[in-house]
N, C-alpha and C positions, 0 to 999 in steps of 0.2 A: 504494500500500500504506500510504504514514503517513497520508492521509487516511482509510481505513479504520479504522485504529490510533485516530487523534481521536476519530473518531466512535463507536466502542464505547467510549471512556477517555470522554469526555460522556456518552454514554447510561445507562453503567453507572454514573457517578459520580452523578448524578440519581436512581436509585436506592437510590442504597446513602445518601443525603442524604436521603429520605426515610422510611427506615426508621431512622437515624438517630436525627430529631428524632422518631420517635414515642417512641423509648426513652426522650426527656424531657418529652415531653408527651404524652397520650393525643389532647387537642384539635388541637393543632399537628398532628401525623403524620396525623390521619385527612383534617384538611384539605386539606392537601400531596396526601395522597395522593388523596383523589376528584381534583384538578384533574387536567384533562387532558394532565399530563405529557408523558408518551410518544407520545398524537397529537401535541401541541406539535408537539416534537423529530421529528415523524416529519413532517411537514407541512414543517419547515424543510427537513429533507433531503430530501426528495421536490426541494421547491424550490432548494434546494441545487445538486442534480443533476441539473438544467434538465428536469425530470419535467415533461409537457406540465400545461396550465391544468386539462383535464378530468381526467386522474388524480388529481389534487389537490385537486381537488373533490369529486372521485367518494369519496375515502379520508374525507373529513371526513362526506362525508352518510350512507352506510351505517356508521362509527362511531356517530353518532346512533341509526341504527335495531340497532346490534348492541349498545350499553350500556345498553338496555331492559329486555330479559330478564334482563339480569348484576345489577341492582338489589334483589329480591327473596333472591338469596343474601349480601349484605350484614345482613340482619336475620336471616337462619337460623342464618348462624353463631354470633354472639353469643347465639343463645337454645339451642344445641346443645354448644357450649363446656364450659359449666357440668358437663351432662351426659354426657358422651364424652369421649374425650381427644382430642388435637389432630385424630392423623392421620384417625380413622374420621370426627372431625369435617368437615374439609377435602374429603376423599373422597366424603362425603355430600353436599356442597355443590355441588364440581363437579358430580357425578351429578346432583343436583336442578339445576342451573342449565343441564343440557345439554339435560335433560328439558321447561324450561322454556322453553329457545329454540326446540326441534322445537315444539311446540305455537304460539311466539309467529308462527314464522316459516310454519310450515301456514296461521295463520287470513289470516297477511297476501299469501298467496297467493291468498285470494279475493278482493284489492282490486288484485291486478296486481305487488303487492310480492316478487319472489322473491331470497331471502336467502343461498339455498342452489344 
């Protein structure tokens, strides 16, 4: 149980450090935040928790194919922002990003790639 305890007090403190230093930097926070954090951290504990070679593999390469589609709602918001207020903003984005992975992960079902 305190190793669970750890490991949400890290994972959680990683976050809240990242939204953090965006409140003093616009640059700093957005960088922080694209890096891949939370795979990081989730790759250690995988490893951690003596998770076999190929789970740990497997977690890192379909991350690759799952932070594809997420990209595209990166520019939507900041050009929707302006115009909407937060939440219809946010709401809209997920919607379009959910939108946009059903279509990403359709086309990559005709190359053998299944996502879903």
């Amino acid at each position: 149980m305190t190793y669970l305890i750890i490991k949400y007090l890290i994972t959680a403190a990683v976050v809240v450090m990242v939204s953090e230093l965006a409140k003093v930097s616009d640059k700093l926070g957005g960088l922080l935040a694209a890096l891949p954090l939370v795979t990081v951290l989730t790759l250690i504990w995988l490893y951690i928790e003596n998770q076999p070679v190929a789970k740990i593999s497997n977690h890192a390469y379909y991350t690759f194919w799952y932070v594809i589609p997420t990209l595209p709602m990166f520019l939507l918001f900041p050009y929707l922002l302006p115009k909407w207020d937060f939440w219809p903003t946010l709401v809209s984005c997920v919607i379009f990003t959910l939108a946009v992975f059903y279509l990403y992960a359709t086309s990559l079902k005709r190359f053998g790639m299944h996502l879903y």
